[in-house]
C-alpha positions, 0 to 999 in steps of 0.5 A: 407855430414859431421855430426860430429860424436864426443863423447856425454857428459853427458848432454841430448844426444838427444840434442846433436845430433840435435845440432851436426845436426844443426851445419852441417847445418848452416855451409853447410856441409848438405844442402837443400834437402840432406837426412840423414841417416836413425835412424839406422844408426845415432842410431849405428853412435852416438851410442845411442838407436833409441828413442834417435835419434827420439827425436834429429829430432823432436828437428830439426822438431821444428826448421824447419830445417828438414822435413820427407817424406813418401814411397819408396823414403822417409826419412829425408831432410833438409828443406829449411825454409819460410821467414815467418817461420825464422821471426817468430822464430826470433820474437818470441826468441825476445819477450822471450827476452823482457819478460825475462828482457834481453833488457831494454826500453832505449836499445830497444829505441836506437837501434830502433831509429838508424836502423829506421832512416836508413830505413828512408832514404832508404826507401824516395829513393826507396818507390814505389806506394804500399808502400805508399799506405799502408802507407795512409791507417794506416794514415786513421786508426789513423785520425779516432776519433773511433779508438781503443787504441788497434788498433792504436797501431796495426796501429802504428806497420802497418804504421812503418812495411811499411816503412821497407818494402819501403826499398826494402832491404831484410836485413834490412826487416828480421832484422827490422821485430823482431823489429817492431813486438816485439820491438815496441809493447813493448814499446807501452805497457808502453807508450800509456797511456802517449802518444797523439794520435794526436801527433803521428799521426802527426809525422807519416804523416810528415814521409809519405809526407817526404818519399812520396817526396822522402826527406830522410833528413826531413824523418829522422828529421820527424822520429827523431823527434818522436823518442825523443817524445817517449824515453820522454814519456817513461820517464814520464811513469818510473817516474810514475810507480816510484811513484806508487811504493813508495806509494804503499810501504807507 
């Protein structure tokens, strides 16, 4: 087990250790199910009071990365981190991103449009019955005429969520997760008011019958197709917002 142990500077020493804690773990030095040292001993290694030490895990506490046992043979271990958890913290530091202005819509469309279409090819030659499935059930959602702007953007996140999923590739189901789940609803926040509903729908089902067929190519044309329709839409809803503010400044 190797946690450096380097001198602290001056900035907030709790923070410094969990970092130097965290390092060990992401470089392997400490692994799932490893127990560190109890607060004593990283208080006098670190040299730094126990409270200090306290603060550092409840840092890694925050991160999942380390989780405490009670009783005879309890202490601090390495947490092994659920899929779920990983892709929501992912999630969640990218929807920071978005609101923070760090992305902007034509970078979040582009990058968007090159992974999916990757994952719609891949997705045509290895769906299975399940994925499909899910698939027709969103088309339902949004064929139906009572169905909520609200939820046929929800649908609209579920239906392009499955198609990743089609995939069957791990990777590419982490990566996408972030996204689909914070990318996309992003984008829909500015469009939907300029978007047709039946258009998308349409678009959504040449998908489907392509990855149903198992034709990547007209997949990804399907999918390409409405890629552009949307990076259109969002240019009408930037021309529009630009107009509103150069009247409201009159």
């Amino acid at each position: 087990m190797a946690i450096n142990y380097q001198p602290l500077v001056a900035e907030s020493l709790a923070k410094q250790i969990a970092e130097n804690i965290r390092n060990a773990i992401i470089e392997g030095d400490l692994k799932v199910d490893d127990q560190l040292p109890t607060e004593e001993v990283l208080a006098k290694k670190f040299n730094v009071s126990r409270p200090t030490i306290r603060e550092a895990l409840k840092r890694l506490a925050a991160q999942n990365l380390i989780r405490s046992r009670r009783g005879p043979s309890g202490g601090t271990f390495v947490k092994r981190p659920s899929q779920e958890e990983l892709r929501s913290s992912l999630t969640g530091a990218t929807m920071l991103m978005v609101s923070m202005g760090e992305f902007s819509l034509s970078e979040i469309a582009e990058a968007r449009r090159e992974l999916e279409l990757i994952c719609c090819r891949l997705a045509a030659e290895s769906r299975e019955e399940a994925h499909l499935v899910t698939m027709a059930k969103e088309l339902e959602i949004q064929r139906n005429p009572e169905t909520s702007d609200v939820d046929f953007c929800a649908s609209d996140v579920s239906f392009h969520r499955a198609l990743v999923d089609a995939t069957q590739n791990p990777v590419l189901q982490f990566v996408m997760f972030a996204v689909i789940e914070a990318l996309q609803p992003a984008t829909n926040l500015v469009i939907f008011q300029f978007r047709q509903r039946e258009k998308i729908l349409s678009q959504h089902e040449r998908i489907y019958e392509s990855i149903k067929a198992q034709d990547a190519e007209n997949a990804e044309k399907a999918l390409a197709e409405q890629m552009n329709y949307l990076c259109e839409q969002y240019t009408e809803a930037q021309e529009w917002r630009r107009q509103r503010d150069e009247n409201s400044a009159d």
